[in-house]
VOBA-1610 file (N, C-alpha, C; in pm, whole numbers, padded with zeros to 5 digits, always signed):
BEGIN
Unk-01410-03922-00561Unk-01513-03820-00542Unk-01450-03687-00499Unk-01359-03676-00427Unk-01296-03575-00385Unk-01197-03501-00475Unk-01149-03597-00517Unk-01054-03536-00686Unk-01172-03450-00778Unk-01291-03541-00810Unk-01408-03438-00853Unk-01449-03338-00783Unk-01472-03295-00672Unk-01492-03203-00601Unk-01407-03060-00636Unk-01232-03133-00633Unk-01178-03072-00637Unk-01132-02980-00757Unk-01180-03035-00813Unk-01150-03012-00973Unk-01246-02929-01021Unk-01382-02953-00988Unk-01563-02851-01016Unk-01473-02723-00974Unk-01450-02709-00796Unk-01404-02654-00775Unk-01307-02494-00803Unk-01245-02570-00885Unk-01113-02501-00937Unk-01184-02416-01060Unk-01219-02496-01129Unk-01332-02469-01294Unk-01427-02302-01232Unk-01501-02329-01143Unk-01599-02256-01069Unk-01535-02122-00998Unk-01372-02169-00982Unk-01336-02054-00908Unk-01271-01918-00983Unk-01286-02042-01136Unk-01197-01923-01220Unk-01291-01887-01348Unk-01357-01991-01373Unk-01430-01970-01521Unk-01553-02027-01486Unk-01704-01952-01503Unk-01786-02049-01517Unk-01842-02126-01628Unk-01805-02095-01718Unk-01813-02168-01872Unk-01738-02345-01891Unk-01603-02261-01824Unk-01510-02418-01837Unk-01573-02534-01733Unk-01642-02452-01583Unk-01691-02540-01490Unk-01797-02591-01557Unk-01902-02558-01662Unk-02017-02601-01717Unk-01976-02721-01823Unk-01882-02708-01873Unk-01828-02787-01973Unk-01788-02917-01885Unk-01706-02895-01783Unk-01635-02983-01692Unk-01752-03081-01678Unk-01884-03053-01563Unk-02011-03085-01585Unk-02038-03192-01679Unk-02020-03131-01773Unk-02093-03236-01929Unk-02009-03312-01992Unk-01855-03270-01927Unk-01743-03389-01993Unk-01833-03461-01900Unk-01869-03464-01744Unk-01797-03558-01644Unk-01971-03662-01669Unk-02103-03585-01677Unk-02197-03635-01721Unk-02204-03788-01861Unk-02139-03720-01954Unk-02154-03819-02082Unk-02052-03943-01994Unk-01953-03905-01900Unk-01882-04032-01880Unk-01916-04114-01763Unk-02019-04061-01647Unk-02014-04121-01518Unk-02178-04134-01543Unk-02299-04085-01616Unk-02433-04080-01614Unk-02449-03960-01553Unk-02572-03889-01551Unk-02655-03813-01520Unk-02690-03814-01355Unk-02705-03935-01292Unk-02739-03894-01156Unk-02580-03918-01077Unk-02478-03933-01157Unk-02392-03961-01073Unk-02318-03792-01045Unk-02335-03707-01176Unk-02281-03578-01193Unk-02352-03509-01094Unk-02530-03499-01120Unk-02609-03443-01036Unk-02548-03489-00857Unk-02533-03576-00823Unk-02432-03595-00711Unk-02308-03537-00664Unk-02279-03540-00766Unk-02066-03483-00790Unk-02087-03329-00763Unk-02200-03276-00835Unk-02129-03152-00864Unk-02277-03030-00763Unk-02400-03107-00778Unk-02459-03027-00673Unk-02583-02959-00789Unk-02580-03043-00869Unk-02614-02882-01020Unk-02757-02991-01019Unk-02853-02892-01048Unk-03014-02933-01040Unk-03011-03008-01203Unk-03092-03082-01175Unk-03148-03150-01310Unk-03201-03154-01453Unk-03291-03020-01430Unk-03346-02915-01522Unk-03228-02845-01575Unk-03137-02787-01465Unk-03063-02693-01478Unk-02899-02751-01583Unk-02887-02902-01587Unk-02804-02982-01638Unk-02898-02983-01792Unk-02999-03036-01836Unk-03021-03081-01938Unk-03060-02936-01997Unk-03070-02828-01929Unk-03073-02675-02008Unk-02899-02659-02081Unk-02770-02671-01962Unk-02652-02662-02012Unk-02653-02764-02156Unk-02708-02860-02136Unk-02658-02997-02270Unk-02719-02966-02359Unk-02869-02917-02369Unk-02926-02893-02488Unk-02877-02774-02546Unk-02844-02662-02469Unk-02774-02589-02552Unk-02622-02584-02594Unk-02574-02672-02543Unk-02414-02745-02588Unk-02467-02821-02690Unk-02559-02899-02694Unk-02563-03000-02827Unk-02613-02904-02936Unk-02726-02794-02943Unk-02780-02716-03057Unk-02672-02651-03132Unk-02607-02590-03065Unk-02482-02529-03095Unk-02382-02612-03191Unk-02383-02710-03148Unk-02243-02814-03210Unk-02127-02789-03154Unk-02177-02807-03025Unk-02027-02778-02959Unk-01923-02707-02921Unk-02007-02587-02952Unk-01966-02425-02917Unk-01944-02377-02791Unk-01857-02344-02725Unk-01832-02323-02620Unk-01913-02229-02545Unk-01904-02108-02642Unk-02009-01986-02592Unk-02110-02024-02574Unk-02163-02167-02593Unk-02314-02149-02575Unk-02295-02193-02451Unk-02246-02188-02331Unk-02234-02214-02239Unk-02198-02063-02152Unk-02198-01975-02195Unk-02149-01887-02102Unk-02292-01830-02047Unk-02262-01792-01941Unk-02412-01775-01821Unk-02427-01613-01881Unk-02581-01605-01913Unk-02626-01491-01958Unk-02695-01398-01913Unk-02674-01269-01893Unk-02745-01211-01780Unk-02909-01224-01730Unk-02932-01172-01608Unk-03026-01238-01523Unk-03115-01090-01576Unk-03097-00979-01605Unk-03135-00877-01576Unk-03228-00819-01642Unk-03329-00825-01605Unk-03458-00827-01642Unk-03484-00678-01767Unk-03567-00742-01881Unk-03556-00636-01970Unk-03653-00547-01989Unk-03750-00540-01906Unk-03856-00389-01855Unk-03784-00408-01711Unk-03727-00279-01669Unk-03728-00260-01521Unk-03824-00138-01475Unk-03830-00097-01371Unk-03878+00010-01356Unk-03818+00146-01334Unk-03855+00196-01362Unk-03810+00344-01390Unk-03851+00440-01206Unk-03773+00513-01195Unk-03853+00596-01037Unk-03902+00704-01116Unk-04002+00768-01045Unk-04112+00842-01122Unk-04030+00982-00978Unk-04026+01103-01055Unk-04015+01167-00951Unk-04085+01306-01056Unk-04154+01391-00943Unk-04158+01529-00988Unk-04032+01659-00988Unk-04038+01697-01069Unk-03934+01768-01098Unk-03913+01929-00994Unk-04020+01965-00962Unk-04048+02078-00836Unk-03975+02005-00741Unk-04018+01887-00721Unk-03975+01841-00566Unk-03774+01794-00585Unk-03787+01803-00711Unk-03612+01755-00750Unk-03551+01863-00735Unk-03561+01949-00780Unk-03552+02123-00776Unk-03528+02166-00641Unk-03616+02091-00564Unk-03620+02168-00382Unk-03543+02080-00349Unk-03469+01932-00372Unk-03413+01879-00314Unk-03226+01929-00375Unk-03255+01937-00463Unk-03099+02025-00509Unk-03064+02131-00473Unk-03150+02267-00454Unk-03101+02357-00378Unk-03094+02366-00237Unk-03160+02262-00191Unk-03099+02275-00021Unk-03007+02214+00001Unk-02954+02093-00103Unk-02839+02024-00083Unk-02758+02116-00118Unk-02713+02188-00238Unk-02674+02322-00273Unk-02652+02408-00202Unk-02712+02465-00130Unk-02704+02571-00081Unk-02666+02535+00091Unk-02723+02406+00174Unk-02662+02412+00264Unk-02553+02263+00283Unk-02493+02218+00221Unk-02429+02123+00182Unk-02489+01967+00234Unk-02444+01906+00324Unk-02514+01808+00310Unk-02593+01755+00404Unk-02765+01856+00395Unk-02847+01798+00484Unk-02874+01642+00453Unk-02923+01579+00515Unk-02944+01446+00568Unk-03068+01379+00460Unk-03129+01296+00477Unk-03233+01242+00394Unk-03335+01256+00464Unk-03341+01233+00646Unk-03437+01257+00732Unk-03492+01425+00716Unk-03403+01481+00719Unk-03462+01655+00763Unk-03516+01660+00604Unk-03462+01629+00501Unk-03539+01651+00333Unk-03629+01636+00333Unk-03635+01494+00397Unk-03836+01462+00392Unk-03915+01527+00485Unk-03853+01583+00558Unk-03982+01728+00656Unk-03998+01841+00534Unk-03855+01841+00451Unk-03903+01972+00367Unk-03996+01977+00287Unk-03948+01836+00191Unk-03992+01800+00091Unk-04127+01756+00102Unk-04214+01703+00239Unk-04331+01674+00287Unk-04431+01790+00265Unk-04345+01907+00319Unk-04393+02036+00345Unk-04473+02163+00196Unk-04368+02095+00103Unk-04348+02158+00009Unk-04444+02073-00126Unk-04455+01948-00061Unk-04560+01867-00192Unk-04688+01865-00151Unk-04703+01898+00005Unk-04854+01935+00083Unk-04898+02051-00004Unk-04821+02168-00019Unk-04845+02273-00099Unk-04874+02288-00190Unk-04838+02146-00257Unk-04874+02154-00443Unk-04965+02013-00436Unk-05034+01968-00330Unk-05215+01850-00348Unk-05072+01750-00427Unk-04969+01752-00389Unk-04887+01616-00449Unk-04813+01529-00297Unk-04803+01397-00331Unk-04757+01300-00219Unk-04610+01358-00234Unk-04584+01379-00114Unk-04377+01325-00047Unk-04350+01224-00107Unk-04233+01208-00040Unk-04087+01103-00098Unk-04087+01078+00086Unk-04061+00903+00079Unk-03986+00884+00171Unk-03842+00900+00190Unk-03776+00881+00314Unk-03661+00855+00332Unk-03549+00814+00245Unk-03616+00687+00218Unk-03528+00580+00174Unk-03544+00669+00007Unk-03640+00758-00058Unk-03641+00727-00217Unk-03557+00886-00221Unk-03571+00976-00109Unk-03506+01066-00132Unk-03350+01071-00118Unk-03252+00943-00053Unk-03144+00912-00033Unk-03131+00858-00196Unk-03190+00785-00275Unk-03192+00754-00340Unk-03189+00855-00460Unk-03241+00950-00470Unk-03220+01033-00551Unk-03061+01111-00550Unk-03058+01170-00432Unk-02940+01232-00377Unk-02809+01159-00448Unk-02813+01014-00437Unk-02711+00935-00495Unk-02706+00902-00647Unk-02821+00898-00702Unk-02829+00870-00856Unk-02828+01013-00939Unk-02883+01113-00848Unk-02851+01268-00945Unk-02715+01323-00883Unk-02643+01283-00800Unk-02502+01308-00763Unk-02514+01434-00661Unk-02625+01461-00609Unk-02622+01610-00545Unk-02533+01609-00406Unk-02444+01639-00453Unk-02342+01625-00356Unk-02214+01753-00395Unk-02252+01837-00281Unk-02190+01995-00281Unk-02126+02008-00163Unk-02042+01921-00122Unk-01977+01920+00012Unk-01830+01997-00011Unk-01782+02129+00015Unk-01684+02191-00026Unk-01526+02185+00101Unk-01624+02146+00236Unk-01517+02140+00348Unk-01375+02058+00341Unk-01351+01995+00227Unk-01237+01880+00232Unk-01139+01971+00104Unk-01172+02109+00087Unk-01110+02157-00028Unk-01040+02272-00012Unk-01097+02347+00133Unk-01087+02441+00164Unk-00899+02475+00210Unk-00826+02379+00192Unk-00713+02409+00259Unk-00645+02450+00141Unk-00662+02375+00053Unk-00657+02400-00094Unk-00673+02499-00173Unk-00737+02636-00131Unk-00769+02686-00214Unk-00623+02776-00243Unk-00614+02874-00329Unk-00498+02983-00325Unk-00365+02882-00333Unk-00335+02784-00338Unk-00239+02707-00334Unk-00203+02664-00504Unk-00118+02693-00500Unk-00045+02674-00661Unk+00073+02578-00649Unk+00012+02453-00714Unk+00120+02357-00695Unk+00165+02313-00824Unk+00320+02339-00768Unk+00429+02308-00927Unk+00431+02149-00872Unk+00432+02074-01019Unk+00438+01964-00972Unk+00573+01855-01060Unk+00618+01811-01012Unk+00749+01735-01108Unk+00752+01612-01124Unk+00790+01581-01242Unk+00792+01408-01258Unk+00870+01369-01242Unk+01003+01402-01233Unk+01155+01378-01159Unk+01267+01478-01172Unk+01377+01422-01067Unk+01476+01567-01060Unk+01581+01574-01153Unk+01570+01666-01204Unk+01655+01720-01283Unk+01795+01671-01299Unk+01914+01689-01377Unk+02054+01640-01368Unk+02127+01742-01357Unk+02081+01860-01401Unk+02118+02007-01319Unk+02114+02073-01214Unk+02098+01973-01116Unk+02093+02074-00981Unk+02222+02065-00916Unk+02192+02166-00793Unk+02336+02134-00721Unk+02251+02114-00572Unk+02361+02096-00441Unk+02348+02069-00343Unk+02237+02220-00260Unk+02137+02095-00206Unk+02002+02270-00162Unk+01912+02224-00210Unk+01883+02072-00320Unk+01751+02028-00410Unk+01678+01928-00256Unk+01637+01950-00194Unk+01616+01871-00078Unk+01485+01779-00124Unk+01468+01651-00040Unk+01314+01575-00083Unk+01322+01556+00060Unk+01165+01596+00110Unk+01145+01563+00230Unk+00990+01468+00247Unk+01022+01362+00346Unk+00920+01288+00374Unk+00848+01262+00504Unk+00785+01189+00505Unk+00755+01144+00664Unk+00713+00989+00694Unk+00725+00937+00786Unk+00704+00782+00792Unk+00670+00740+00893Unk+00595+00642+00885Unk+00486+00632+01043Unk+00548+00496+01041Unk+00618+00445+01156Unk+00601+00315+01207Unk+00555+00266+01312Unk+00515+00132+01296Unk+00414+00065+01423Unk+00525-00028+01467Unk+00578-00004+01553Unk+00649-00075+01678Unk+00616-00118+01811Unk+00573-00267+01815Unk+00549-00309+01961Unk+00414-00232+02027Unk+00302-00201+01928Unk+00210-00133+01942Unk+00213+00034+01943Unk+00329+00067+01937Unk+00313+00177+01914Unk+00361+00301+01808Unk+00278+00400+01777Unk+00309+00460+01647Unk+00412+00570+01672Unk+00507+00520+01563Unk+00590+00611+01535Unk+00587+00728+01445Unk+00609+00870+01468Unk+00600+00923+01267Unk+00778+01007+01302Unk+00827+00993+01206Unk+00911+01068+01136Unk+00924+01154+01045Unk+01020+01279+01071Unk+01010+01349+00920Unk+01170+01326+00883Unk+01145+01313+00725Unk+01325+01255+00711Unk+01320+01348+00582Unk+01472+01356+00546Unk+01466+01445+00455Unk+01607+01447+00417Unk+01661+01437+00223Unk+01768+01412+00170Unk+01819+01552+00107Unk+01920+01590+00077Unk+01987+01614-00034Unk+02013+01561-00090Unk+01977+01582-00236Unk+01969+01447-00344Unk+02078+01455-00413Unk+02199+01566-00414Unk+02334+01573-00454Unk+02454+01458-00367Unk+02425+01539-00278Unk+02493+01520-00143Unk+02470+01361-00066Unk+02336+01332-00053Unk+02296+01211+00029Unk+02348+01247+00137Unk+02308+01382+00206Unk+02326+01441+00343Unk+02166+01416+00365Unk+02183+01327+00488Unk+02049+01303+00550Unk+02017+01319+00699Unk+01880+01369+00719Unk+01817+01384+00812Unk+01727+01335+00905Unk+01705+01266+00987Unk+01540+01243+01012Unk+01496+01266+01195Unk+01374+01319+01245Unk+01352+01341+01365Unk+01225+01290+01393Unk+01222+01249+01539Unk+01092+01209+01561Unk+01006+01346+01607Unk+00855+01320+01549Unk+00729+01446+01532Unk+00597+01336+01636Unk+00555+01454+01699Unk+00484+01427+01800Unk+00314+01355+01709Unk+00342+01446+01567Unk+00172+01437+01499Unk+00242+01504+01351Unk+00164+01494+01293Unk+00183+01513+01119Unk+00134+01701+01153Unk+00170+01778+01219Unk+00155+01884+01218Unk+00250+01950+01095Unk+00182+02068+01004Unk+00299+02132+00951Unk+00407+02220+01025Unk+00371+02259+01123Unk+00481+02314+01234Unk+00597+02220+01231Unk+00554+02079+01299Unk+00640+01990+01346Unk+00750+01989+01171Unk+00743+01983+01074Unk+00830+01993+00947Unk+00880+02094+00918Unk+00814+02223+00972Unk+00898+02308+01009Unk+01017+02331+01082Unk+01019+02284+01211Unk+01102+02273+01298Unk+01208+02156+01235Unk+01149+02044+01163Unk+01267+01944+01160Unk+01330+01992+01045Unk+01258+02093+00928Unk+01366+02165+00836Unk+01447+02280+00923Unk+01454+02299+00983Unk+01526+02418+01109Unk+01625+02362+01137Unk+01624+02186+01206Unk+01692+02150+01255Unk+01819+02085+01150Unk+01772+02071+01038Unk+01837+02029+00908Unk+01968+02119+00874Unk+01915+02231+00859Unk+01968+02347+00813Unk+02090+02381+00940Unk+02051+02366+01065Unk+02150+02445+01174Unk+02265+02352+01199Unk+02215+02199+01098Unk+02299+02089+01157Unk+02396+02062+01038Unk+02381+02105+00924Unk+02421+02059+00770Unk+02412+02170+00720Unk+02551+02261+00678Unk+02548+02402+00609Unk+02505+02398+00495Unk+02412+02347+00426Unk+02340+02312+00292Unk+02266+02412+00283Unk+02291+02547+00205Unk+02172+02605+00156Unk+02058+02560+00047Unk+01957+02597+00091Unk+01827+02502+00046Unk+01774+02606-00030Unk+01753+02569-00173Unk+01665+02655-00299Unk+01531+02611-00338Unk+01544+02416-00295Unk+01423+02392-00340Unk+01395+02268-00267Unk+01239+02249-00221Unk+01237+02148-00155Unk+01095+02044-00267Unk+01109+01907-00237Unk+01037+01870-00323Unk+00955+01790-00193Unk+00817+01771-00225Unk+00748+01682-00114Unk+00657+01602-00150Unk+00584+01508-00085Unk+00410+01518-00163Unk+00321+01578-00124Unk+00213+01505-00156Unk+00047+01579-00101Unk+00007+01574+00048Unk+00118+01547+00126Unk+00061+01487+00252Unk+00017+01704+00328Unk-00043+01640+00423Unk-00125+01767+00498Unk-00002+01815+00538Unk+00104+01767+00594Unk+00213+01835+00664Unk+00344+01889+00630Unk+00299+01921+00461Unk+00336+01984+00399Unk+00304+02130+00364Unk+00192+02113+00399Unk+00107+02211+00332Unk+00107+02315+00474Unk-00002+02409+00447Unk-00025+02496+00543Unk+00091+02598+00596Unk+00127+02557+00701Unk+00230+02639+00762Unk+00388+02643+00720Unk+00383+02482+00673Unk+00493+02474+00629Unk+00546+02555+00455Unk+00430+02531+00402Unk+00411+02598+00255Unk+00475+02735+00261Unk+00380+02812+00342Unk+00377+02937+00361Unk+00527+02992+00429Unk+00594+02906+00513Unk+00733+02913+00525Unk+00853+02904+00398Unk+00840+02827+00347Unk+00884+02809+00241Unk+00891+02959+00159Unk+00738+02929+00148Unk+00722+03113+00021Unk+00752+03225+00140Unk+00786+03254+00175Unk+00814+03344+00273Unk+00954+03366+00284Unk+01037+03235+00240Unk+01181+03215+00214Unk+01217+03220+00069Unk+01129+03227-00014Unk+01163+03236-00139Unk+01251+03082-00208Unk+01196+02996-00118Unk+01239+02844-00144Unk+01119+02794-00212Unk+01178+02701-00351Unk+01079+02694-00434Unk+00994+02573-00360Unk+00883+02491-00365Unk+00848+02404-00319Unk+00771+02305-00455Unk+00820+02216-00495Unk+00745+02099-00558Unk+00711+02016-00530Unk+00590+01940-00613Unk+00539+01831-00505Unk+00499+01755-00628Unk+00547+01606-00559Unk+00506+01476-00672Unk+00353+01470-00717Unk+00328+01334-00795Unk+00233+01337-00829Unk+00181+01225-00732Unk+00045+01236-00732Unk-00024+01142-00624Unk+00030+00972-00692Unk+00005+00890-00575Unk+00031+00778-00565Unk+00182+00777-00694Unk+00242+00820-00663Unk+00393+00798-00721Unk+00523+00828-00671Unk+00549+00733-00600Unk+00636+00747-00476Unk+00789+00741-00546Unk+00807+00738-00666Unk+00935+00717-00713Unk+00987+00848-00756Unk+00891+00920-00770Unk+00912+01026-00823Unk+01003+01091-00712Unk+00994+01084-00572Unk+01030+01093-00443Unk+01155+00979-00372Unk+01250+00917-00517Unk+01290+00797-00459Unk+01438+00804-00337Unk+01464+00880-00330Unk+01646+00969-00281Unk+01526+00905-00105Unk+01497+01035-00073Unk+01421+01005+00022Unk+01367+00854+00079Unk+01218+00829-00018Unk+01237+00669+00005Unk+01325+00587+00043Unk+01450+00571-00017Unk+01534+00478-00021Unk+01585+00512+00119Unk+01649+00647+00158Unk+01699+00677+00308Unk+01564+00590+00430Unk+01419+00611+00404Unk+01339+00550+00451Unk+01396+00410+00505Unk+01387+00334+00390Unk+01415+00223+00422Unk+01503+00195+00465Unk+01637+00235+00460Unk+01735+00243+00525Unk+01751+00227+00666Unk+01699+00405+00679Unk+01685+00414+00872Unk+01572+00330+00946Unk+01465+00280+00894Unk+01395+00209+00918Unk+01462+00055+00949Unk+01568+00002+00885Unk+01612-00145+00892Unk+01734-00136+00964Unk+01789-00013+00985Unk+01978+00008+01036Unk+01918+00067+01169Unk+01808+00140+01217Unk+01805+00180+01356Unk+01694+00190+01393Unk+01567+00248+01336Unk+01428+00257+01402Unk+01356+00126+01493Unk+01385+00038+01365Unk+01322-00100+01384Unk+01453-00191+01492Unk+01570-00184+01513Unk+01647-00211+01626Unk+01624-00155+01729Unk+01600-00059+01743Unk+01548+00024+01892Unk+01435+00017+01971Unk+01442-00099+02055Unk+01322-00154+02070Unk+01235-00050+02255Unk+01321+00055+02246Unk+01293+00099+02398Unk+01176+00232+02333Unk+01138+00244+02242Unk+01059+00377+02221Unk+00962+00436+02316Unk+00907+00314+02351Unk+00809+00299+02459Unk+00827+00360+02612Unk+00945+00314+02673Unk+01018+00289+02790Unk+01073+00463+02754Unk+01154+00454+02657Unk+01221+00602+02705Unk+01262+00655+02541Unk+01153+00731+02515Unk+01167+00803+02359Unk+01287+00886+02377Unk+01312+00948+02472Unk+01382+01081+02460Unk+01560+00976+02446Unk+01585+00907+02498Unk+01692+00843+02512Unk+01694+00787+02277Unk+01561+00755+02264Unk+01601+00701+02113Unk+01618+00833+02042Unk+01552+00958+02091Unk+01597+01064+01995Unk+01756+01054+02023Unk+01845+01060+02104Unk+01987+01055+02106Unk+02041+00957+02021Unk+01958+00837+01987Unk+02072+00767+01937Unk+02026+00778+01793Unk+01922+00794+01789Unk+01923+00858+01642Unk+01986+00951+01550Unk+01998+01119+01634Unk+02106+01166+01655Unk+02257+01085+01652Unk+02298+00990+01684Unk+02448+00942+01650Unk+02425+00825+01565Unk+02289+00782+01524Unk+02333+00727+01400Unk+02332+00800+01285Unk+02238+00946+01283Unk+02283+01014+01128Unk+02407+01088+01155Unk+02487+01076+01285Unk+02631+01120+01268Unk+02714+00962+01154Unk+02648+00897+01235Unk+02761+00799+01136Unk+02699+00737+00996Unk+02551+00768+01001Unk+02485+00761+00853Unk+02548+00829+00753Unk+02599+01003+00787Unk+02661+01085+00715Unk+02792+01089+00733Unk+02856+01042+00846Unk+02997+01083+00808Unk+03082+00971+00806Unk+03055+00814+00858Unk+03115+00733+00876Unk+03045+00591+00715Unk+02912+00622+00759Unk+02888+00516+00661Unk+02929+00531+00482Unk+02976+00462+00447Unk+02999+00482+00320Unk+02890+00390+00204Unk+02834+00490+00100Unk+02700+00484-00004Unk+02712+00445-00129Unk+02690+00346-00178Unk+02746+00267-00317Unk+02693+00404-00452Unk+02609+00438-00423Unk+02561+00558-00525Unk+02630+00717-00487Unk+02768+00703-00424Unk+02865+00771-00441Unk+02983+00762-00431Unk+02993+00635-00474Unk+03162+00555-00502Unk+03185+00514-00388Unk+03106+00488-00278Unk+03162+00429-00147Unk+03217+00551-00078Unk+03226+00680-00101Unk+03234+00769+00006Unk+03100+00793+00083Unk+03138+00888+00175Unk+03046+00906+00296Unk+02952+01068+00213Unk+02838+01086+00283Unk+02788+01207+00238Unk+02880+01336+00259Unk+02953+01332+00380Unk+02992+01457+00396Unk+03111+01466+00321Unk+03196+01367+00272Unk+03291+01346+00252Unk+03318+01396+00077Unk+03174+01333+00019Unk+03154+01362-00083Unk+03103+01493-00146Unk+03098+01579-00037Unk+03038+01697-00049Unk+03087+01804-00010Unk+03263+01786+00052Unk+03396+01811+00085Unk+03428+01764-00101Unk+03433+01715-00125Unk+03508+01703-00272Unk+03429+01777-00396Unk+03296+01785-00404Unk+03192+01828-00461Unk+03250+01945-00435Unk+03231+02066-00328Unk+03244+02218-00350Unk+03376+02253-00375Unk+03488+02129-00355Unk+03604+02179-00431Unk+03621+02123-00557Unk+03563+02096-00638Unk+03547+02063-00776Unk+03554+02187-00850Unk+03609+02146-00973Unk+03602+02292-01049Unk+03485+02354-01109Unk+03402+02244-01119Unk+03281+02257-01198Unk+03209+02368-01075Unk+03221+02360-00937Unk+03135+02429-00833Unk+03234+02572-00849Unk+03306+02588-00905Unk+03395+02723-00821Unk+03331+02841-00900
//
């Protein structure tokens, strides 16, 4: 009985056609009240599946469950004055409520010897005619011209920077980082940020620059907020180009990423005192991108170190 159970089961969890069939194998072989037992399935509701498995000749499709959905429904009846008054106040003052509509809309069908809309039918409208003019989530956006790239080039030189940020949850508490590569070089950066402020990416590109003589032409980022704003406007102000990936495509961003994971498994996630004494992990963070960059050696540059490789890079002939 339990092997049957288990088996309806399985049929039911993936197909309901094959579970109906299962049914009528298990019927023709055990009887009719033993299935109605096994499987839970009403009586009526069994000899509806068989008669239309037997008319058929054994057609599978005649088993597939057919919609429930009734073929007159009803239609909502609305006047078009009162649709009119409900679009331009959504319009015009973005998104009053469904409660304050129906004081308007009460007000305004008293005027024309016609009944209101409740609550509930004027929410209902709002959602099926889409009146939805909410502009506040766009506004940071505006005047912003974003170049956007699908990956980096094989022409660049050292200055193509990708910068990120990364929140970790340690021992309950949140971490964010801003980290940030040269994608020539694999000269890397990363500092702990109090909040996803664009200031705070400001300052940790400051600290990049005063620490790593890398002049910077172009920085690539994503869509995140702490990019944008202050930090943007720094950028254009420097005449540093700024590109930014495409949403949900993190590869496009992979130089970076990969340092992510990196400092995340070689020191963030070992440092278990963040809590106890942050200012002590900013130091050792600090001496691990001393030895991230100058001691560790990177299979995606022959096993030299970043700096090392970037000591051989500007004396190359190709750079002179």
């Amino acid at each position: 009985m339990m092997k049957t159970l288990n088996s309806s089961l399985r049929y039911e969890s993936t197909d309901p056609t094959k579970f109906r069939l299962h049914v009528l194998e298990y019927g023709k072989k055990h009887g009719v009240k033993a299935t109605l037992e096994a499987f839970r399935v009403g009586r009526s509701t069994y000899y509806e599946w068989r008669q239309a498995f037997t008319q058929s000749k054994g057609k599978l499709v005649s088993l597939v469950p057919r919609s429930t959905r009734p073929h007159n429904t009803r239609r909502m009846v609305v006047d078009e004055r009162l649709l009119a008054l409900i679009k331009s106040v959504r319009e015009q003052y973005g998104r009053i409520g469904k409660e304050k509509l129906k004081v308007l809309v009460a007000a305004y069908a008293d005027s024309l010897g016609i009944p209101g809309y409740s609550a509930g039918k004027i929410g209902k409208i709002i959602k099926r005619q889409r009146y939805f003019f909410d502009i506040t989530k766009q506004k940071h956006r505006i005047g912003l011209s974003r170049y956007r790239v699908k990956k980096v080039g094989k022409d660049i030189r050292p200055g193509y920077v990708e910068i990120d940020s990364v929140i970790v949850y340690l021992l309950g508490k949140q971490l964010r980082f801003v980290t940030m590569v040269d994608v020539v070089t694999k000269v890397a950066y990363a500092e702990r940020v109090k909040n996803g402020k664009a200031h705070n990416t400001v300052h940790a590109l400051h600290s990049f620059e005063s620490r790593y003589a890398i002049p910077i032409y172009t920085v690539q980022t994503d869509n995140g907020s702490e990019f944008l704003g202050d930090f943007h406007d720094h950028l254009e102000h420097r005449g540093i180009i700024h590109l930014f990936t495409y949403p949900h495509c993190p590869k496009i961003n992979g130089v970076v990423e990969r340092f992510n994971r990196t400092i995340q498994e070689e020191f963030i996630e070992r440092f278990l005192d963040w809590n106890i004494n942050p200012e002590k992990g900013d130091l050792k963070l600090s001496s691990y991108l001393s030895w991230y960059n100058e001691v560790r050696p990177h299979a995606s540059l022959k096993y030299l170190t970043p700096q090392k490789y970037a000591e051989q890079y500007t004396k190359s002939p190709e750079c002179m």
